[in-house]
C-alpha positions in Angstrom: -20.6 32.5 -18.7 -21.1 29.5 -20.8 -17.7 28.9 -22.7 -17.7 27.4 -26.3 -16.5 24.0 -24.7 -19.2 23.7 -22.9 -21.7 24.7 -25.8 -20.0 22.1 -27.9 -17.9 19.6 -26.0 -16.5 18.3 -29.5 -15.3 21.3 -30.9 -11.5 20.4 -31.6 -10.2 23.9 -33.1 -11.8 27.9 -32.2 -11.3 31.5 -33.5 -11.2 33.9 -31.2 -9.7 36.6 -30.2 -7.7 37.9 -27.0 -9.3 40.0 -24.5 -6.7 40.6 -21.8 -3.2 39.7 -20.8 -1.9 39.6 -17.3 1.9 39.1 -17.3 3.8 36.9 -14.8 6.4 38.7 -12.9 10.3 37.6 -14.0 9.2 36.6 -17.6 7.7 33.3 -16.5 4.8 33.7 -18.8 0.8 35.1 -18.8 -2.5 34.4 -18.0 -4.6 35.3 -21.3 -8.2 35.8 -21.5 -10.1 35.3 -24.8 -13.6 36.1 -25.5 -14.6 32.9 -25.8 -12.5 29.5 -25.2 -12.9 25.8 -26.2 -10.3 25.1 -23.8 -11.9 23.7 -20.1 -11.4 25.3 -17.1 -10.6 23.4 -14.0 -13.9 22.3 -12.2 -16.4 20.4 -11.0 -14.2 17.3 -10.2 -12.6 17.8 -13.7 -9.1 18.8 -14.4 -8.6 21.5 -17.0 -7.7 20.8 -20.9 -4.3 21.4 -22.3 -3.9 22.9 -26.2 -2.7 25.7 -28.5 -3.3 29.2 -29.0 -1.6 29.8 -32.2 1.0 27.2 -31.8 1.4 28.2 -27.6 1.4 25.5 -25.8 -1.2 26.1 -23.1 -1.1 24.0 -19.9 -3.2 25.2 -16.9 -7.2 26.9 -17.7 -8.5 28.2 -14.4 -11.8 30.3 -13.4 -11.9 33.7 -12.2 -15.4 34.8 -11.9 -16.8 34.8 -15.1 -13.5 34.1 -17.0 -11.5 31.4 -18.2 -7.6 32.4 -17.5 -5.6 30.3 -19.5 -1.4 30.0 -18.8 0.9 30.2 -21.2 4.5 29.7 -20.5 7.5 31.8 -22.3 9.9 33.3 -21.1 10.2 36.1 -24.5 8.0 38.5 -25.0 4.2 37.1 -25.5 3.4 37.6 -29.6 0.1 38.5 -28.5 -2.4 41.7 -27.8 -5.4 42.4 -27.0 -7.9 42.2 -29.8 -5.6 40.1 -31.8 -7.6 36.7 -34.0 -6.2 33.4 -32.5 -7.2 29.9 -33.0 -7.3 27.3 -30.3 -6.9 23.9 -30.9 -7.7 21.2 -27.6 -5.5 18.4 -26.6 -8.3 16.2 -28.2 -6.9 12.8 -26.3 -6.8 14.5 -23.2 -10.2 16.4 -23.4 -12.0 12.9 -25.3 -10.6 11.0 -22.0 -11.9 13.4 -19.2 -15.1 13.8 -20.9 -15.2 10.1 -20.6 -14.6 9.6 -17.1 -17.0 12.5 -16.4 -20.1 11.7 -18.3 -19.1 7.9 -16.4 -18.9 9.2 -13.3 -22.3 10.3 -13.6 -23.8 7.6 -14.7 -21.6 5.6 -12.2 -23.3 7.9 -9.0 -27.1 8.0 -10.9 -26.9 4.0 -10.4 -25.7 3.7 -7.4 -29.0 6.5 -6.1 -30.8 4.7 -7.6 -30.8 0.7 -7.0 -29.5 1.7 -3.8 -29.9 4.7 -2.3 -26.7 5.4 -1.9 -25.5 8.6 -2.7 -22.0 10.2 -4.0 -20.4 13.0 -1.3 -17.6 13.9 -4.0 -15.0 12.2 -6.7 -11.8 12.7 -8.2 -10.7 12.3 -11.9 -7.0 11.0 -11.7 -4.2 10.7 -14.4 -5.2 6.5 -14.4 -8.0 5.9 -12.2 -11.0 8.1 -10.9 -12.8 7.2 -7.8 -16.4 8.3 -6.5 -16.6 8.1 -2.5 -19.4 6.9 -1.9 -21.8 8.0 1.1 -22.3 4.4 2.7 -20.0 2.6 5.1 -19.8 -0.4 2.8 -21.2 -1.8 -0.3 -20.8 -5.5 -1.5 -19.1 -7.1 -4.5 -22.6 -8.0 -5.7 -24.2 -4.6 -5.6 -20.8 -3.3 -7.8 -21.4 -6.0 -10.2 -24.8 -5.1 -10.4 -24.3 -1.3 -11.1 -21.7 -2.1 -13.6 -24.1 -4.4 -15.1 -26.9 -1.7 -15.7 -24.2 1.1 -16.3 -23.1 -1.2 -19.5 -26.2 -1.9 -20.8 -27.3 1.8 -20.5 -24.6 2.4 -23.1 -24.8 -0.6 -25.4 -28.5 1.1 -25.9 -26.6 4.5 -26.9 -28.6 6.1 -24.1 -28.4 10.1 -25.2 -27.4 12.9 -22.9 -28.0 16.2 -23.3 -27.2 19.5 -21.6 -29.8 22.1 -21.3 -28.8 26.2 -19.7 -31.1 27.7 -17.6 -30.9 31.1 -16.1 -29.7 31.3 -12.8 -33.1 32.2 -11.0 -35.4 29.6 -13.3 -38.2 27.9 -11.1 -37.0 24.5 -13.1 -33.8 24.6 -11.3 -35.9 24.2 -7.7 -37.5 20.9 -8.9 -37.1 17.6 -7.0 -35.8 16.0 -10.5 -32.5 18.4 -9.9 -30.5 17.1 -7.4 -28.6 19.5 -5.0 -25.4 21.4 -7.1 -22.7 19.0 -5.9 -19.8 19.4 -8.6 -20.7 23.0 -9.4 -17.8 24.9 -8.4 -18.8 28.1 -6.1 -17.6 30.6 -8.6 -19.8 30.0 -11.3 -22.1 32.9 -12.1 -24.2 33.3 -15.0 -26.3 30.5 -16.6 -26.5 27.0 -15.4 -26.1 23.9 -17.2 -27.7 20.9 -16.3 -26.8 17.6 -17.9 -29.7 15.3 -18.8 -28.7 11.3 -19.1 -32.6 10.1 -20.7 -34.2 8.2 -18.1 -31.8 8.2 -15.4 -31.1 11.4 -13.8 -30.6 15.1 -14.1 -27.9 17.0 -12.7 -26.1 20.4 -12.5 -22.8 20.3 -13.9 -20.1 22.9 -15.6 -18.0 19.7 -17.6 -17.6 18.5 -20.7 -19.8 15.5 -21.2 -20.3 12.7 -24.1 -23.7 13.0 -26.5 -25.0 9.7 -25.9 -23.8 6.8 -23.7 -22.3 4.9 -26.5 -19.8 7.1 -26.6 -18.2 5.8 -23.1 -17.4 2.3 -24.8 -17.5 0.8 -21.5 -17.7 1.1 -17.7 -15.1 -1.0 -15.3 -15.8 -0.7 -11.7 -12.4 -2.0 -9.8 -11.5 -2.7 -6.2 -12.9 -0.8 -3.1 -10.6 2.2 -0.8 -11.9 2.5 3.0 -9.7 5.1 4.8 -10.4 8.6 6.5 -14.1 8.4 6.8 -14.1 7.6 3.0 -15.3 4.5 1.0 -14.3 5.1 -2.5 -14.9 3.4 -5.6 -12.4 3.2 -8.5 -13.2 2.4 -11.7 -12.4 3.2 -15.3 -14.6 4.6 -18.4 -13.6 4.3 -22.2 -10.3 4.2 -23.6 -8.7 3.7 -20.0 -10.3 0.2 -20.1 -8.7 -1.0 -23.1 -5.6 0.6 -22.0 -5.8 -1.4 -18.5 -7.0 -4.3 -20.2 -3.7 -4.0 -22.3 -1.4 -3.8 -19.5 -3.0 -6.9 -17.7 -2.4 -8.7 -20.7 1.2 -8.1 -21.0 1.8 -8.6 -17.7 -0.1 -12.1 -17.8 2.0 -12.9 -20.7 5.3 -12.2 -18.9 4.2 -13.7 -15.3 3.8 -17.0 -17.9 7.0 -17.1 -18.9 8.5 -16.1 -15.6 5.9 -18.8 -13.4 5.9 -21.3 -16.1 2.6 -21.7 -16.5 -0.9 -20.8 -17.8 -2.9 -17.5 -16.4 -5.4 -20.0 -14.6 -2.3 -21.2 -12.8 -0.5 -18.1 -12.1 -2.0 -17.9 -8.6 -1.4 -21.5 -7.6 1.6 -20.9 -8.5 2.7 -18.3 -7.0 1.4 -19.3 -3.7 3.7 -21.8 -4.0 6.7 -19.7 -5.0 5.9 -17.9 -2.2 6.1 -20.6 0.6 9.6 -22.2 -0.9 10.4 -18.0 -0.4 9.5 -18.5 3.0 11.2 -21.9 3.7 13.7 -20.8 2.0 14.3 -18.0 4.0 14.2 -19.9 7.1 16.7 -22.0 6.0 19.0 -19.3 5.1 18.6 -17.5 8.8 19.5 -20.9 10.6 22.8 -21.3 8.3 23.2 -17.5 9.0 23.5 -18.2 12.5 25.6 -21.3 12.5 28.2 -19.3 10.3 28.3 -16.3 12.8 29.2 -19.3 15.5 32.0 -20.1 13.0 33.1 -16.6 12.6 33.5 -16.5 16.7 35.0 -19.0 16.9 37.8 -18.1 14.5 38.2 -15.0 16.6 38.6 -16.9 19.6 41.2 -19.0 18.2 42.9 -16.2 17.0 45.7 -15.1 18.1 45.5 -11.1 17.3 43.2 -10.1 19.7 44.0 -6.0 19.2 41.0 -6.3 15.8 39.4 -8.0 14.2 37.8 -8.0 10.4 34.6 -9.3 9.6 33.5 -8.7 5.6 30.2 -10.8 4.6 29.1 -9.5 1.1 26.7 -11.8 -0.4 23.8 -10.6 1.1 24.1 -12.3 4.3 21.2 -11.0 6.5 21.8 -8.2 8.5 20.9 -9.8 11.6 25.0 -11.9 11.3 26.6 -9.4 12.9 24.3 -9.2 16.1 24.5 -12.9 16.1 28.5 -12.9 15.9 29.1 -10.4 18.5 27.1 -12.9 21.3 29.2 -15.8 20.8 31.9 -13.4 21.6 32.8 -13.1 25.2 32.8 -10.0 27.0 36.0 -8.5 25.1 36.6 -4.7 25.6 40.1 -4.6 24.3 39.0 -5.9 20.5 37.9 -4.0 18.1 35.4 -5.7 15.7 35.6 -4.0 12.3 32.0 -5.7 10.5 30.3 -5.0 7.1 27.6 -6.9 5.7 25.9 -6.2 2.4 25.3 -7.6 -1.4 26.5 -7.1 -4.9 24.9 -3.5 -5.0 27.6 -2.1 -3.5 25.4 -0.8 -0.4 25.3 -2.7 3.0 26.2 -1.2 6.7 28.9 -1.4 9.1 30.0 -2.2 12.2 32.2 -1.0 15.3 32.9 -2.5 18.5 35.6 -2.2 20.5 37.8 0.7 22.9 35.8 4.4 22.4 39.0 6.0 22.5 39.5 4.0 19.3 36.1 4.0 17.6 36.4 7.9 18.5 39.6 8.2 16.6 38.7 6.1 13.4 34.7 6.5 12.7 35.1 9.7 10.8 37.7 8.6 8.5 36.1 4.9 7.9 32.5 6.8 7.0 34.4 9.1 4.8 36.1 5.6 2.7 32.5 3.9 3.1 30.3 7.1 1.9 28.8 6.2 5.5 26.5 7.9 7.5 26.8 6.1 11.1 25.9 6.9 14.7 26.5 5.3 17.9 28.1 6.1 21.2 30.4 4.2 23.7 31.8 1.5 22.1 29.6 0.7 19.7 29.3 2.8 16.4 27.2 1.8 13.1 25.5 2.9 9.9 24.2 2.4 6.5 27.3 1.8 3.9 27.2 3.3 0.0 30.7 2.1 -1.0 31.5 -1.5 -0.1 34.6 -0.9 -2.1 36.2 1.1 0.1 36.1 -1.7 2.8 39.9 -2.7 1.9 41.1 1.1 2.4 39.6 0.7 5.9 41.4 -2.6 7.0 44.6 -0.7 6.1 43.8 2.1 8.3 42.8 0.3 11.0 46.4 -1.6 10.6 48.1 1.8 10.4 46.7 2.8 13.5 47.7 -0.1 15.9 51.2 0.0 13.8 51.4 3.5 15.1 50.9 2.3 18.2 53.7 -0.3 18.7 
């Protein structure tokens, strides 16, 4: 079956009226079936529409044979029967944007064929970005350029595209102008539609599709995927440009005031951002390392040698603690209490000392920490959610070797 959507992609509002309801078990809603629908279903590379059925929100369309089953969600009673008139309005920015990316898909893959030989083996319509994988195991930044190049001008000219129905067993359908039935989905029975851009290519399709080129506004091929066997293309059709476009420009705008400088500096100077970053870093690890000396050697002229507390939260790097411990000499009897972390709060801990001990304490320490830790012997350590409760945990550690004495 041909649905009205299909006859007339543009159609924003449709009278109907209902043919069959199939309930959802525990009230979760109904799939309804009208006898005709401007509302997509899902195929073809194309998600489905979204819309009303008198005022019912409408959010999943799928095929069954010859049908469109359209969900609606409510959990009263449905205020529909069969027979009854409804009208059907279509989530016009939703439907305006898939047609879109479709009809530009097309006319993205129809290049491609045909400066290059190169053919599409399938594509996906996302919520930002579509992609056609392309069946090559690479293409260069030239041959994108140049494709986007001829896809634009195809629609400054306003290039028309029509759709034309056959029946099923027409001899037209068998020509070598037809290429093979790649986005028809499997249970489509009836008539088929085949969607003509003039002068480029003709193709079998169930989707919505633009009336002339023009309508696409423009055609944005982006960056290159290679993974699985797969070398896909993204790119953006339309409104999704200027909505990209948009984004890039605040972001430009902010990066200015945050790099202090024009956009034809912002990599320059980042890169350099980045290296002070790094020799910063460096630096950081090398004083890092000369305060966990320090630390041992407060320990070592200590003179309680039963524990001992280490608390670094400035956001020391986690490497300290390992560094601390091998300035200490081989001491069984201590036991090293160590959290490192920042001003979020979060950070891990550290136990080293008698297992007996570490046995004794761990689960009550994790419970003042909100820590998860694991370990075994004398050495017992985990990922910390409450750096507050790092005081509680000096006290109970005191308390213990008080109960000792």
């Amino acid at each position: 079956m041909v649905f009205k959507c299909q006859e007339d992609s543009f159609l924003k509002e449709f009278t109907t009226r209902v043919k069959s309801i199939e309930p959802l078990p525990d009230h979760k809603g109904a799939f309804v079936v009208f006898d005709d629908t401007i509302l997509f279903p899902e195929g073809g590379g194309q998600p489905c529409d979204h819309g009303t059925v008198n005022g019912l929100s409408v959010t999943n369309v799928i095929r069954k044979a010859g049908d469109a089953l359209h969900f609606i969600s409510i959990s009263d009673d449905l205020p529909l029967k069969p027979g009854d008139e409804v009208t059907q309005i279509v989530n016009w920015e939703r439907r305006h944007d898939h047609m879109q990316q479709h009809s530009g898909q097309h006319l993205i893959t129809a290049i491609f064929e045909r400066e290059f030989k190169i053919g599409t083996k399938s594509w996906w319509l996302g919520e930002k970005t579509s992609y056609v994988d392309l069946d090559a195991k690479d293409v260069t930044q030239d041959q994108i350029r140049h494709v986007e190049r001829i896809c634009n001008e195809l629609i400054a000219n306003a290039t028309p595209v029509k759709v034309d129905v056959y029946a099923a067993d027409d001899p037209i359908l068998q020509s070598e102008e037809l290429r093979a039935p790649r986005d028809l989905p499997e249970d489509v029975v009836g008539p088929i539609r085949v969607v003509t851009i003039e002068g480029v290519e003709s193709n079998r399709c169930c989707g919505t599709h633009v009336k002339h080129l023009g309508q696409l506004q423009v055609v944005k091929l982006l960056n290159l995927e290679k993974t699985k066997g797969k070398l896909m293309l993204n790119f953006l059709v339309g409104n999704r440009v200027l909505t990209k476009l948009g984004e890039c420009f605040e972001r430009e705008c902010q990066l200015n005031t945050i790099l202090n400088g024009a956009p034809d500096r912002h990599l320059e100077l980042a890169t350099k951002l980045q290296a002070n970053q790094k020799s910063s870093l460096k630096l950081l690890k090398t004083l890092a390392k000369e305060l966990a000396q320090f630390e041992a050697q407060k320990y070592t002229q200590s003179d309680e040698k039963r524990f001992y507390f280490v608390h670094r939260h400035d956001g020391i790097d986690p490497e300290f603690q390992n560094n601390f411990l091998r300035h200490i000499s081989d001491n069984k009897e201590t036991l090293f209490f160590i959290t490192i972390g920042d001003d979020s709060n979060k950070g891990s801990f550290l136990l080293q000392g008698p297992p007996e001990i570490i046995n004794e304490l761990k689960d009550q320490i994790c419970t003042k920490l909100d820590a998860k830790g694991n370990g075994k012997g004398n050495r017992f350590q985990g990922k910390v959610n409450n750096l507050k409760g790092v005081k509680d945990c000096d006290k109970l550690i005191l308390k213990y070797y008080d109960s000792l004495s």
